[in-house]
N, C-alpha and C positions, 0 to 999 in steps of 0.2 A: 521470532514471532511467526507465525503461521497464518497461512491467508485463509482467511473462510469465506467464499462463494466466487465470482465470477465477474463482477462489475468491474475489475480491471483486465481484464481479460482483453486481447492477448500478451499486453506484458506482463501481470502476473495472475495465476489462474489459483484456482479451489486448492485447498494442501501444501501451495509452496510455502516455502520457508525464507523470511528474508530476514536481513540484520540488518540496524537499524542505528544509524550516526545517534546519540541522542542529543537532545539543546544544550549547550552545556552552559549556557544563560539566556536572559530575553532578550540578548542583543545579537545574537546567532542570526545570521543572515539565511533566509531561505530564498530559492528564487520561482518565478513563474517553471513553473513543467517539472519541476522536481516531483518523486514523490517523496509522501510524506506518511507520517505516522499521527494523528490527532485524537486522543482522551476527550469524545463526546459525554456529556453532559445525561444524554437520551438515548445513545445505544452503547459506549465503551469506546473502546479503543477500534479505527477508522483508518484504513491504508486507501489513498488517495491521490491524482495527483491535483498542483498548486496551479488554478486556474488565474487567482487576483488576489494580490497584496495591498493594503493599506497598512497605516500607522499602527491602528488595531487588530484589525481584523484580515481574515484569507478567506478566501473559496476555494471548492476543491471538485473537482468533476474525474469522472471514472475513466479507460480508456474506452469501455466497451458500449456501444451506441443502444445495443438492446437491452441494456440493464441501467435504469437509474437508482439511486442513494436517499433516506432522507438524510443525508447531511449536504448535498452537492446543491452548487447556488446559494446556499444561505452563508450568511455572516459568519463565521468561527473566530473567536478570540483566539489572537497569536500565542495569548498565553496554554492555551489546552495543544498548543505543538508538541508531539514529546520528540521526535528527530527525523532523518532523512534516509529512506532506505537507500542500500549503496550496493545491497548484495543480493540476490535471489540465487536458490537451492530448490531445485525440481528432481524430484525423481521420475525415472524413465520407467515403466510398468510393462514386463512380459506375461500374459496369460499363457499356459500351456497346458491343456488337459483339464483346464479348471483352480490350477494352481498360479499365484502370481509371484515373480520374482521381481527385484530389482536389478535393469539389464545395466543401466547408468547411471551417474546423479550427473548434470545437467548444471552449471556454474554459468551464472551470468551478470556480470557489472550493470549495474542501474543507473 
């Protein structure tokens, strides 16, 4: 899956690529600070991390303090979890002359 924008920022940022444990039922245990993957209802699919657990329901807040979510703070049904990111994939970007390469990819456990 691919991140789009910045509200987790700086662990993971615009374009990375991370993989993604899925649930593999509704009894799959998440915990506080993970992050997580969530099938919003109102904007799609949501990488997040796990603020607060109940029987139902999670919250989920960003890492980055200048960007807020509408999904963070509110209620989310445990059931719209789809898994737990475990992997992030960045690529490292050299400009040279106006051309850009790939100098590294960038592997980091979540």
């Amino acid at each position: 899956m691919r991140v789009v924008g910045n509200s987790m920022a700086p662990t993971l940022c615009d374009n990375d690529l991370v993989l993604v444990r899925r649930r593999s039922n509704s009894h799959s245990r998440v915990c506080v600070n993970e992050v997580v993957v969530v099938d919003s209802p109102t904007v799609g699919y949501v990488v997040k991390r796990v603020s607060v657990i109940s029987k139902e329901y999670l919250r989920l807040q960003g890492d980055n303090p200048r960007l807020d979510s509408s999904v963070c703070g509110k209620d989310i049904l445990l059931s719209s979890l789809v898994g737990t990111v475990f992997l992030r994939l960045r690529n490292k970007k050299l400009r040279i002359l106006g051309y850009s390469f790939v100098a590294r990819l960038d592997v980091h456990l979540v």
